[in-house]
C-alpha positions as CSV (number, residue, x, y, z in Angstrom):
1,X,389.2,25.8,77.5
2,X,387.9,27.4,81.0
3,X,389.0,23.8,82.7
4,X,392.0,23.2,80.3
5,X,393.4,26.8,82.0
6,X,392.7,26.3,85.2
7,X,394.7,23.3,85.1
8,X,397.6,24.6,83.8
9,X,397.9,28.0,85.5
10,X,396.7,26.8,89.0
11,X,396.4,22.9,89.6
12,X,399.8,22.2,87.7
13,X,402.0,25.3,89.5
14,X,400.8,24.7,92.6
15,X,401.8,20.7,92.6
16,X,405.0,21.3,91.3
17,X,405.7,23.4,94.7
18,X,404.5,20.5,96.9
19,X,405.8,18.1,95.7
20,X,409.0,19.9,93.6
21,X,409.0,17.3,90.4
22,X,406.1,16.8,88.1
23,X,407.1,15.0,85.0
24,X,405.1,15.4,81.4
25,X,403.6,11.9,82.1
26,X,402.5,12.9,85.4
27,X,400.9,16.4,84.0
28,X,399.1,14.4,81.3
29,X,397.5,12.0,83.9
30,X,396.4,15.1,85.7
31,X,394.2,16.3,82.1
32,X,393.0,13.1,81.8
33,X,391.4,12.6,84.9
34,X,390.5,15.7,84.8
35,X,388.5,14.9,81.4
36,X,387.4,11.7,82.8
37,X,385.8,12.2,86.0
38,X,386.1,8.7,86.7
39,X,385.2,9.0,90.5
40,X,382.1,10.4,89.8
41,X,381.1,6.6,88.4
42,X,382.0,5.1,91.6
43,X,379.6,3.9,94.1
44,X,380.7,2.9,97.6
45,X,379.8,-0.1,98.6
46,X,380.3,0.3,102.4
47,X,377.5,0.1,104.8
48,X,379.0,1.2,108.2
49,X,379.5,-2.3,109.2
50,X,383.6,-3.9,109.7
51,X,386.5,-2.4,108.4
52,X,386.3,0.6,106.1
53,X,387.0,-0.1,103.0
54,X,389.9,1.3,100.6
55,X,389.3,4.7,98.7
56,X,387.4,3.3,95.5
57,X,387.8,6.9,93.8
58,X,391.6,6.4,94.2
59,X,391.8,3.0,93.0
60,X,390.4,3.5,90.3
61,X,392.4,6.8,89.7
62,X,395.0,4.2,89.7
63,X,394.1,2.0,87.0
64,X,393.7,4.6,84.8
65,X,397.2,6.0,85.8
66,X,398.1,2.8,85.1
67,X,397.3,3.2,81.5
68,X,398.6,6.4,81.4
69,X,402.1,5.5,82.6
70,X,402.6,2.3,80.5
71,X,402.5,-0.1,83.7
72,X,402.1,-3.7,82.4
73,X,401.5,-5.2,86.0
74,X,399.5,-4.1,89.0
75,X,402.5,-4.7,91.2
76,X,404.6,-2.0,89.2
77,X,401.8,0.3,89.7
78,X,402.2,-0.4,93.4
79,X,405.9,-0.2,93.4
80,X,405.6,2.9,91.3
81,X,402.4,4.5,94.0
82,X,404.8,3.6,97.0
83,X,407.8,5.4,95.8
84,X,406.2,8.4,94.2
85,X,405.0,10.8,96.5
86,X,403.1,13.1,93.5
87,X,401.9,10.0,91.6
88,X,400.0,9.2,94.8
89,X,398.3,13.1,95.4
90,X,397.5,12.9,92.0
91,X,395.2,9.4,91.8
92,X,394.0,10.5,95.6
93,X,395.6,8.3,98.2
94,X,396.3,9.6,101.7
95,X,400.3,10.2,102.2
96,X,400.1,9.0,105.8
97,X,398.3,5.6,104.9
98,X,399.7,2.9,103.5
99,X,399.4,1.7,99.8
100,X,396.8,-0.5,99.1
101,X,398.1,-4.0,98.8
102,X,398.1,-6.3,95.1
103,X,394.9,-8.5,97.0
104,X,392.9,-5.0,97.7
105,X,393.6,-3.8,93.9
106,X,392.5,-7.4,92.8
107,X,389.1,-6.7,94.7
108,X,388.5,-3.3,93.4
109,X,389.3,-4.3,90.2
110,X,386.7,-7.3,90.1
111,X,383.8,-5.0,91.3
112,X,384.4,-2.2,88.4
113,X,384.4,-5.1,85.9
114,X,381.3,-6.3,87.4
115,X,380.0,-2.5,87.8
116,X,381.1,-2.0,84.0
117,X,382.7,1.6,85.0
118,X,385.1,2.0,82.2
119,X,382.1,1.2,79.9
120,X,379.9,3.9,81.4
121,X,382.6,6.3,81.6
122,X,383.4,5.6,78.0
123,X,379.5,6.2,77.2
124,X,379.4,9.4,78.5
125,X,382.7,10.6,77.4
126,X,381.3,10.2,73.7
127,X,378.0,11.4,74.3
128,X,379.0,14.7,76.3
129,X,381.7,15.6,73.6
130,X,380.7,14.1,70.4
131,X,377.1,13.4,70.7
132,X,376.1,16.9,69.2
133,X,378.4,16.5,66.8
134,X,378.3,15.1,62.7
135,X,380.9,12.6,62.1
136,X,381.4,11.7,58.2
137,X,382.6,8.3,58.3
138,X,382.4,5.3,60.9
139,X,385.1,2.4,60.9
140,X,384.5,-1.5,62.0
141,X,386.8,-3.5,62.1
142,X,387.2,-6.4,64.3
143,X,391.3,-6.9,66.1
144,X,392.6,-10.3,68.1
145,X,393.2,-10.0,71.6
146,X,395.6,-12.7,72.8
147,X,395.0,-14.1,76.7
148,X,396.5,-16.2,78.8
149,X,393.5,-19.0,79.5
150,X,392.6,-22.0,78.4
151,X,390.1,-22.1,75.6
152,X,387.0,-23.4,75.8
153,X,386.8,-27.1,75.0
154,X,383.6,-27.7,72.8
155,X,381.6,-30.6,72.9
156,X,382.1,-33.1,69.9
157,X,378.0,-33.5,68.5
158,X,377.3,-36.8,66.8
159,X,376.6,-35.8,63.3
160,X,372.9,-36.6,62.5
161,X,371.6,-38.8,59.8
162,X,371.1,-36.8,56.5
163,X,367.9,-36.8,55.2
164,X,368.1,-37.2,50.9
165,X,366.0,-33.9,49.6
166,X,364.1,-34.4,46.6
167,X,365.0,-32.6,43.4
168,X,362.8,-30.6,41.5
169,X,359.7,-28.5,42.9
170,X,357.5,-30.1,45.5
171,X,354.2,-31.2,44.5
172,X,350.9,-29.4,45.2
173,X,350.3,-31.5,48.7
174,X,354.0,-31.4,49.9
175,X,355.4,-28.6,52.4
176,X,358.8,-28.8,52.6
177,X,360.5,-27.9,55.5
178,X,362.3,-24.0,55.5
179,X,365.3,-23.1,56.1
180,X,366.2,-21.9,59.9
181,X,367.3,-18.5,59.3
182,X,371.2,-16.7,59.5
183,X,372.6,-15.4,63.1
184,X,372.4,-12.2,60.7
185,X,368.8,-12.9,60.0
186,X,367.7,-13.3,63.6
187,X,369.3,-9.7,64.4
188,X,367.1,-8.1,62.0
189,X,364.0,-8.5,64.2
190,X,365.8,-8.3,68.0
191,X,366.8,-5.5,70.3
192,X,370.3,-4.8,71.2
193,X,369.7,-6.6,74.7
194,X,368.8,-9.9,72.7
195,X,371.6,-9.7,70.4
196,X,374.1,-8.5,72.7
197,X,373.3,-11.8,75.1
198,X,373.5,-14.2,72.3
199,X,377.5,-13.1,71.1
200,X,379.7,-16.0,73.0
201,X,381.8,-14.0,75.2
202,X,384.2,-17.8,76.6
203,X,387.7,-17.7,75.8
204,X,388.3,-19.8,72.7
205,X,390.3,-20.4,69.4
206,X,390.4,-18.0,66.2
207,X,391.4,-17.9,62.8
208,X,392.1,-14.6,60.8
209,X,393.6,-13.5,57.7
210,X,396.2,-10.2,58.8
211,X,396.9,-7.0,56.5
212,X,398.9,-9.4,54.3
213,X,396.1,-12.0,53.6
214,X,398.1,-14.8,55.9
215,X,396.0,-16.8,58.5
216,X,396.7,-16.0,62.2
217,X,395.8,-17.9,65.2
218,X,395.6,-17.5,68.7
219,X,393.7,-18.2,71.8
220,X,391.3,-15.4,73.2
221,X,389.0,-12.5,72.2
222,X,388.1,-10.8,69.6
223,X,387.8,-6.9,70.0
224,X,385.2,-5.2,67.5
225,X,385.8,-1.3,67.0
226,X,383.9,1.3,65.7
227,X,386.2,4.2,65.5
228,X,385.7,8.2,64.1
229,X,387.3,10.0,61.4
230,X,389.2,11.4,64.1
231,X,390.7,8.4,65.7
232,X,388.0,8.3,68.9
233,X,386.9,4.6,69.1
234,X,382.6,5.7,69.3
235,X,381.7,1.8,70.4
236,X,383.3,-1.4,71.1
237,X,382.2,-4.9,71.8
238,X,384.0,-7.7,73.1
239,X,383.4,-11.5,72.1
240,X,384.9,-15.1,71.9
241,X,387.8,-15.4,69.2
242,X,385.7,-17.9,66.8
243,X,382.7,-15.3,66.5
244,X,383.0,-13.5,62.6
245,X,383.4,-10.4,62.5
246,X,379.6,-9.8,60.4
247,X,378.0,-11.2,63.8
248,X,379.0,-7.9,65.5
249,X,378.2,-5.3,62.7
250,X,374.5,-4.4,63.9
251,X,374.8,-4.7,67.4
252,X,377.8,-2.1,67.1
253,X,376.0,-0.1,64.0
254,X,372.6,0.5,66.5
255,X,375.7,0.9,69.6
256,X,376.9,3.8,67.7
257,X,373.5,4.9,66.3
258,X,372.8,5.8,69.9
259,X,375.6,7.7,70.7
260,X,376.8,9.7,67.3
261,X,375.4,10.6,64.2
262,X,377.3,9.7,60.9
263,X,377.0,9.6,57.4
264,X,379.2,6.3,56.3
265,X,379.7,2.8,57.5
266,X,383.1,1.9,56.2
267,X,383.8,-2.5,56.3
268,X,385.7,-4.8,54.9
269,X,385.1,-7.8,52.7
270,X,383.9,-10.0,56.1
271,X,381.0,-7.9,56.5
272,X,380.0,-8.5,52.9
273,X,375.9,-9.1,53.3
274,X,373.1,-7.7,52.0
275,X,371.3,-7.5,55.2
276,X,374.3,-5.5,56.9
277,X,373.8,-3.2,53.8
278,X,370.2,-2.7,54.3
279,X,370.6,-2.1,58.0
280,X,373.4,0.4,57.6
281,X,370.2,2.3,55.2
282,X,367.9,2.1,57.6
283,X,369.7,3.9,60.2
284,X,370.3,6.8,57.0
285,X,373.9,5.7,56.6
286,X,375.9,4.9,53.4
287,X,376.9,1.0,53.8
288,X,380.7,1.0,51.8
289,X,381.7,-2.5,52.6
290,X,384.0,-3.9,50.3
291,X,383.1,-6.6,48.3
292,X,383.7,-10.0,48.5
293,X,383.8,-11.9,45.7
294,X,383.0,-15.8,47.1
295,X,384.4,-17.7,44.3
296,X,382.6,-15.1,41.7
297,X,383.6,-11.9,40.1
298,X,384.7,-9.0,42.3
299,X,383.2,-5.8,41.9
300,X,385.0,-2.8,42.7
301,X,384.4,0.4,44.1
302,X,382.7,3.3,42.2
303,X,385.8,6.3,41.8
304,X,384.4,8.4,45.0
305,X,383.5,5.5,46.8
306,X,387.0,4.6,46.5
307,X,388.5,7.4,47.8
308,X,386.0,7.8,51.0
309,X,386.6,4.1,51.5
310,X,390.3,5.1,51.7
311,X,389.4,6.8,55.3
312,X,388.9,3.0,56.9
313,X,392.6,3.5,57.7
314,X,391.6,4.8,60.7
315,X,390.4,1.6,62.1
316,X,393.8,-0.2,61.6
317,X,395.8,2.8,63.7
318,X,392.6,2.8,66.8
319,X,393.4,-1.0,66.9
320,X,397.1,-0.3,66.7
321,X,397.1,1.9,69.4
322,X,395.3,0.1,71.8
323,X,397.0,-3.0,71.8
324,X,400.7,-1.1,71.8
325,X,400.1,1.6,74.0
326,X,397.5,0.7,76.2
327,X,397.5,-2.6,77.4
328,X,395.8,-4.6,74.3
329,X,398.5,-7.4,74.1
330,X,399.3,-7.3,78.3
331,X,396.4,-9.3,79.2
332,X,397.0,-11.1,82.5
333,X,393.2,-11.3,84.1
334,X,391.0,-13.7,83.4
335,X,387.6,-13.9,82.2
336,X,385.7,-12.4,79.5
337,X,384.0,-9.5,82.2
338,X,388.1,-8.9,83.2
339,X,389.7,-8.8,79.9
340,X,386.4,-6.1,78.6
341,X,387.0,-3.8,81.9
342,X,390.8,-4.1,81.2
343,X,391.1,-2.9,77.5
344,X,388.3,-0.7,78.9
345,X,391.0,1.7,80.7
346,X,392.8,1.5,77.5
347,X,389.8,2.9,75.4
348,X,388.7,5.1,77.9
349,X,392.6,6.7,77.6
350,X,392.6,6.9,74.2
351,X,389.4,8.4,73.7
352,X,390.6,10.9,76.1
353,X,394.1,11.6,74.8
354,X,392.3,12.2,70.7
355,X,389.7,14.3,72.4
356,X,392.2,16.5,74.2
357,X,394.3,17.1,71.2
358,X,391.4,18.0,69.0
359,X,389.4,20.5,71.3
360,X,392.9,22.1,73.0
């Protein structure tokens, strides 16, 4: 509140006299890189050797302006920087140098991609404001992210010979060979390092049935989210389009373990496994994942589990959001390190703009 009122009565009046207009989108770009502190992720990579490099603190002020404002391009944010003489005091650029030009943002962009900054300014966002707090009920849920690349062309394996297993129990002398375990399986007993390295991140081809049981397709990502009770996406993880969604639930169940405390993990029917349950138990959750029936009988949900399942909403508007209002469906980088720093901004913005409305 001390931060929230300095900004208004001293930062804000004080712009608006240099620079006479300050629109609402401008003021709420102030707050939230105010809340951010994005710079303070930013290393320089200059050495005192050639040509001094462009600002990184400003650049990447940019970016997230660029969120803020609804700019699909990097050229309109360039267009919009040259033109706007508070836009550009705000993200930190000199008014008697030039802007940057489209090749210099390209740059900056790469190396906070490969530097992961919107990931580690999205970590400590969450930990600084909600990482003391209790949160009732976590969301995953799992969203298509659409990008302009060519998906991955897989290799066409020769099918090997099938080998006729006997029926009946094997005798006294005979070992039989067992079977290689689930993706799921093989999670149990890694860390998150391990599982986290062995989710395919190449842009591919997916399949998934929408809010109104219909099959969608599309060439891509896949975005997995697990989002708060109050709408602040606590983890996310990005992977090839092809990959189900149960692949990602315990890498992003021990994500969010590290970051929040809850009481329920809220999933759908594709996360319907016994050891997601059990996993979900062990980190002292509640595991209410809809069932899914495979072929059988369904069961449904107990009266109270019912309602609290009910709060899995939430997922659906956090996806919603980011692809509508910040950047989800303009993707126009490449590569799956690009596209993850990209929606990145978006999360980062969102976590911010939920976070300001709920402790303002």
């Amino acid at each position: 509140m001390q931060r929230w009122t300095l900004i208004q009565e001293e930062l804000l009046p004080e712009l608006k006299e240099s620079v006479n207009t300050l629109t609402p989108k401008l003021e709420k770009l102030i707050h939230t890189l105010e809340w951010l502190r994005v710079e303070e992720f930013v290393k320089s990579t200059w050495c005192g050797v050639g040509r001094i490099p462009h600002d990184r603190y400003a650049l990447a002020n940019a970016f997230v302006a660029k969120v803020v404002l609804g700019l699909v391009t990097t050229t309109g944010l360039i267009e919009r920087l040259t033109i706007d003489r508070a836009l550009r005091r705000i993200c930190g650029f000199p008014m008697w140098k030039k802007v940057p030009s489209e090749s210099t943002f390209s740059r900056a962009f790469t190396e906070f991609a490969e530097a992961k900054l919107a990931e580690r300014v999205h970590d400590e966002l969450i930990k600084t404001y909600l990482g003391k707090e209790l949160i009732g009920h976590i969301s995953r849920d799992g969203t298509a992210i659409e990008a302009r690349e060519k998906p991955k062309a897989y290799e066409i394996k020769t099918p090997k010979p099938e080998v006729k297993k006997k029926r009946g129990r094997p005798r006294k002398e005979e070992e039989r060979a067992a079977p290689e375990p689930t993706k799921i399986e093989r999670q149990l007993g890694q860390t998150l390092t391990q599982m986290m390295s062995e989710l395919p991140t190449e842009c591919d081809k997916g399949t998934k049935c929408n809010a109104q049981g219909y099959k969608q397709s599309w060439n891509g990502y896949k975005l997995h989210v697990d989002t708060a009770d109050c709408g602040v996406p606590i983890s996310v993880v990005l992977t090839s389009a092809s990959t189900h969604d149960s692949q990602t639930a315990i890498p992003l169940a021990l994500l969010t373990a590290s970051r929040v405390t809850n009481c329920y993990d809220l999933m759908d029917a594709a996360y319907c496994s016994e050891d997601i349950r059990n996993h979900s138990r062990s980190l002292g959750h509640v595991p209410l994942i809809d069932h899914n029936p495979r072929g059988g009988e369904k069961k449904a949900f107990a009266p109270h589990e019912a309602q609290r399942y009910k709060e899995r909403s939430q997922a659906e508007r956090t996806n919603a959001r980011i692809k509508d209002e910040f950047g989800g469906r303009q993707i126009w980088v490449r590569g799956a390190k690009k596209v993850m720093s990209h929606l990145m901004f978006g999360v980062v913005v969102l976590s911010a703009d939920v976070l300001m409305r709920l402790l303002t």
